[in-house]
C-alpha positions in Angstrom: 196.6 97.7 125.9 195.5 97.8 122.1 196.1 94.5 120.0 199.0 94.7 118.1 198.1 95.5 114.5 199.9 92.8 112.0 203.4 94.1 110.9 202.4 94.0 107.5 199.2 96.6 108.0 201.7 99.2 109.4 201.9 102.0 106.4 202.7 104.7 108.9 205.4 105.4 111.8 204.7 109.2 113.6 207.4 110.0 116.0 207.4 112.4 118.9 210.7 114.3 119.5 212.3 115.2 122.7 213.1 112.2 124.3 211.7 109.8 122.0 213.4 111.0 118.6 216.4 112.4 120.2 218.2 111.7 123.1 219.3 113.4 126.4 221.8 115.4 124.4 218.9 116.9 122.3 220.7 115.7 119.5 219.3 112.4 116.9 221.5 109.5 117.5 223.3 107.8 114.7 221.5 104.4 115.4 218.0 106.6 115.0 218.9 108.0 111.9 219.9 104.8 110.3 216.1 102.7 111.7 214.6 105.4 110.4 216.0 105.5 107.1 215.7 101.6 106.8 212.0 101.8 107.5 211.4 104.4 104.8 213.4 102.3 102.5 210.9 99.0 103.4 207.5 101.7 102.4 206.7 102.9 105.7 205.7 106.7 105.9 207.5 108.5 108.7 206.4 111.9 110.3 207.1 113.8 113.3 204.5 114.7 115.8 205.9 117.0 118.7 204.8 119.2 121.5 207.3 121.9 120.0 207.0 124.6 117.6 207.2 124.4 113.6 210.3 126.4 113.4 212.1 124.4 115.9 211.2 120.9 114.8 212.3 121.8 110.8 215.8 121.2 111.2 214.9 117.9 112.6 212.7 117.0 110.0 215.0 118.0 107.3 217.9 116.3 108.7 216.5 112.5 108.9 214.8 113.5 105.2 211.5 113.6 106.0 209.2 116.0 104.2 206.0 114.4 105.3 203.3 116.9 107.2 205.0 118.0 110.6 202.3 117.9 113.7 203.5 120.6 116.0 201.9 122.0 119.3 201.0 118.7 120.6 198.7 118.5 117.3 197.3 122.4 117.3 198.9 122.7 114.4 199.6 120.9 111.0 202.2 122.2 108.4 203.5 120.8 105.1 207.7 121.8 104.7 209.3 122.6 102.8 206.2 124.6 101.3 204.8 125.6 105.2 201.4 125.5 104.1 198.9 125.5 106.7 197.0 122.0 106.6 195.0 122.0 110.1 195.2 124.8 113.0 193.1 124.7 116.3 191.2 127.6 116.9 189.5 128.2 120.7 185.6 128.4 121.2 184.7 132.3 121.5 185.6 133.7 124.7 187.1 131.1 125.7 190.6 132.4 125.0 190.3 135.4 126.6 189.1 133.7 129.7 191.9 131.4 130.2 194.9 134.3 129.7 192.7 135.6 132.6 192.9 133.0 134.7 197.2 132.4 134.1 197.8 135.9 134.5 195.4 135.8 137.9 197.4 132.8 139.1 200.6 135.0 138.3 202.0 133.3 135.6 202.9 134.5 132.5 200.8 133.9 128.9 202.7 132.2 126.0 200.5 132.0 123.2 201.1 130.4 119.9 199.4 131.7 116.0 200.7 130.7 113.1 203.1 133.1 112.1 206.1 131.1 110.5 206.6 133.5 107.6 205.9 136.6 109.7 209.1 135.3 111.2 208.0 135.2 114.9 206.8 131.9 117.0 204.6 132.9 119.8 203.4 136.1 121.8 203.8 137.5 125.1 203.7 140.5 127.3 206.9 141.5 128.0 210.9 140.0 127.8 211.5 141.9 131.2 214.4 139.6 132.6 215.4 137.4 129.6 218.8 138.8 129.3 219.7 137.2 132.8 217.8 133.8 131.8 219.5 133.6 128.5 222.8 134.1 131.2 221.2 131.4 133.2 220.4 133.1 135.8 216.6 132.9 135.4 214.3 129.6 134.9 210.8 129.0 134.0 209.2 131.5 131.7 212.1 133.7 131.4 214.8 130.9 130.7 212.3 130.1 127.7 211.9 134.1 126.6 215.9 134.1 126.9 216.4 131.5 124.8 213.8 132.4 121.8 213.4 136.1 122.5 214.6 136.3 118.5 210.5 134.6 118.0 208.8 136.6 120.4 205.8 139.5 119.4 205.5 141.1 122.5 202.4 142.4 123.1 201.7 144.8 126.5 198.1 144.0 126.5 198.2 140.5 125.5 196.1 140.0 128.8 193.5 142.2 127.1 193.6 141.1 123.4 194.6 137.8 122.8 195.1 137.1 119.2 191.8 135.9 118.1 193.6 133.6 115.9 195.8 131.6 118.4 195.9 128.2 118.7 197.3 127.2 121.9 199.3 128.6 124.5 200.8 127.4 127.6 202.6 128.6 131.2 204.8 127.6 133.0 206.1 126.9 136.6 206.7 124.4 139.6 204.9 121.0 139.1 202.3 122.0 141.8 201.6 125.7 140.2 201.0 124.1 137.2 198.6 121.1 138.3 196.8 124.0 140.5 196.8 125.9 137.0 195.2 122.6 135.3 192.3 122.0 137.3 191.2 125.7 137.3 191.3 125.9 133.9 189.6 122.5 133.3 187.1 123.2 136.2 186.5 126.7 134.4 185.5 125.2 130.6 184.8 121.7 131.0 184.7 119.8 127.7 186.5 123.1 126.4 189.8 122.6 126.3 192.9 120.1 126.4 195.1 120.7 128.9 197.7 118.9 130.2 201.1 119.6 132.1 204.6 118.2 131.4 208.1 118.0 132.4 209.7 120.8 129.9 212.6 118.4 128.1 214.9 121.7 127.8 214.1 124.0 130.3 213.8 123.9 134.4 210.3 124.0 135.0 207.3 122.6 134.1 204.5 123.5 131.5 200.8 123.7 131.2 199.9 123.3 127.1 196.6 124.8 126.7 194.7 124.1 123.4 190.9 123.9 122.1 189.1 120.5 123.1 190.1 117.6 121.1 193.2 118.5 120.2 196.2 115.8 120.5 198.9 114.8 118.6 196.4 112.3 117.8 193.9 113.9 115.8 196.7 115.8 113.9 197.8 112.4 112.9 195.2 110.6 111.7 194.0 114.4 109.7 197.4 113.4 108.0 196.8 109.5 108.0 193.3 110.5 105.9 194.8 112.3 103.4 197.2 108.9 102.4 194.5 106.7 103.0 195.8 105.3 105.9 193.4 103.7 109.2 194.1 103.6 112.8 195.2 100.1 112.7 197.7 100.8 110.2 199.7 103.2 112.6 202.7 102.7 114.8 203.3 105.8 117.2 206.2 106.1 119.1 206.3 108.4 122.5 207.8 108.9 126.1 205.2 111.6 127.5 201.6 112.5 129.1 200.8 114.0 125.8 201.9 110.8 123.5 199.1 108.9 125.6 195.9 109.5 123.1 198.1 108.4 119.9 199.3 105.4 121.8 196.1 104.5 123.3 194.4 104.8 119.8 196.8 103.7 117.5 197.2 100.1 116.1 200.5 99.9 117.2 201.7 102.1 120.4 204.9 101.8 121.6 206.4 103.6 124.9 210.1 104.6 125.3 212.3 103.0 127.9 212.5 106.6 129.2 208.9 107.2 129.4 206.7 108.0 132.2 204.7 105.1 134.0 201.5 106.0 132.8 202.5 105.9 129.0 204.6 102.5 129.8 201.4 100.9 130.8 199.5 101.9 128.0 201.3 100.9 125.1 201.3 97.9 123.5 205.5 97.8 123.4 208.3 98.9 125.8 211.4 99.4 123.7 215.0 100.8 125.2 215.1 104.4 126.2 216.3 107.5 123.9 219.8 107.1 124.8 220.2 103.1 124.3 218.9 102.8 120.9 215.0 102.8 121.1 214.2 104.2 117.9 216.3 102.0 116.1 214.8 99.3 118.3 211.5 100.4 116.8 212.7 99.8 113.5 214.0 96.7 114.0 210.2 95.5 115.2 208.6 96.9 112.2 211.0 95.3 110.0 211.2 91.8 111.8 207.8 91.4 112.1 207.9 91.6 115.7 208.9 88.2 115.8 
């Protein structure tokens, strides 16, 4: 565990989303919204850092007030609302890209890559939407329960297998927990020291996913690239997260705190184990920042 940083040093509070931020409903509980306004009103700067997309984390943002830097794709990408300017975006090693959408579409998954095309009005790319219709019916899971859903962001692109944006920054597939740990280790065992991989329980759809971004990349170092820019150190950090890829920024931060609801290995990392998304951990949060964690 870190050392807990003094109460008083803590300048900054970055919160992950799904099942931190909001709770099984998908939805920000009352008793969240009103920690998180009560720490802003004490000085301390909130943000969100999520594994979701820009589009779909505005609306949270904007609803709890908070128009501080949003870190999206598990920290691929850094945007500023309500401008959207572009303040930090991953980009892969050459060749490296095309090598991995090999490798998904070998293991018979499907592609999802992300660029950052917010004002061209689409999210992400893939290769076809062949069977979202019936997923968006709920008839289908996986990749096509995620194309059903957001079909409205989607560039599809035949040959995506071929031509991979040369300007994406991170991508992921998606499948059954042991597909997806197979997918891992290939790709890890194909460009060691390349990329960061890591595969998680999707909060709103059936299957799992395998998040694929350039080496170095974390929630983490989109954080502190915001943290710089206010002056703001390490030690002066409290992250808040339930999930694999929360553990670098509550490893690293001076404060680290785990969700009731998170998974073990995050639990035994952080400094502080608060109640779970759907029994008032947020506002639990605040409470400790604001008492001093007396």
């Amino acid at each position: 565990m870190n050392a807990v940083a003094p109460p008083s040093r803590i300048r900054l509070l970055a919160l992950d989303v799904d099942g931190t931020l909001t709770d099984s409903r998908h939805e920000v509980p009352a008793t969240a919204r009103d920690g998180i306004r009560r720490v802003r009103s004490a000085g301390i700067r909130v943000m969100l850092a999520t594994g979701r997309r820009y589009r779909d984390t505005l609306p949270v943002a904007e609803a709890l007030g908070i128009d501080a830097p949003i870190v999206t794709a598990s920290g691929a990408l850094v945007k500023q609302p309500p401008s959207h300017v572009t303040l930090q975006r991953a980009a892969f090693a050459p060749g490296v890209l095309a090598d991995v959408v090999a490798r998904i579409v070998a293991a018979g998954h499907e592609p999802i890559l992300y660029t950052d095309s917010f004002a061209h009005g689409y999210d992400f790319h893939c290769r076809s939407l062949e069977g979202a219709d019936a997923a968006a019916s709920g008839e289908g899971r996986g990749v096509r329960e995620y194309l059903g859903r957001n079909r409205h962001l989607a560039d599809v692109r035949a040959d995506l297998h071929a031509a991979p944006p040369a300007d994406s920054f991170a991508g992921f597939a998606m499948g059954t927990h042991e597909e997806m740990l197979t997918l891992e280790a290939n790709l890890l065992a194909a460009h060691p020291q390349r990329l960061s991989v890591h595969v998680i329980r999707s909060p709103r759809y059936r299957d799992w996913m395998c998040e694929i971004a350039p080496a170095g990349v974390t929630k983490w170092s989109g954080v502190t690239s915001v943290a710089a820019r206010w002056g703001i150190t390490a030690a002066e950090i409290c992250v808040v997260g339930d999930d694999v890829n929360d553990l670098p920024m509550v490893r690293e931060a001076g404060l680290g705190i785990a969700m009731g609801n998170a998974v073990a290995a995050l639990r035994a990392a952080a400094d502080r184990v608060v109640a779970s998304h759907d029994d008032g951990g947020i506002a639990e949060v605040a409470e400790l920042l604001l008492a001093g964690l007396v």
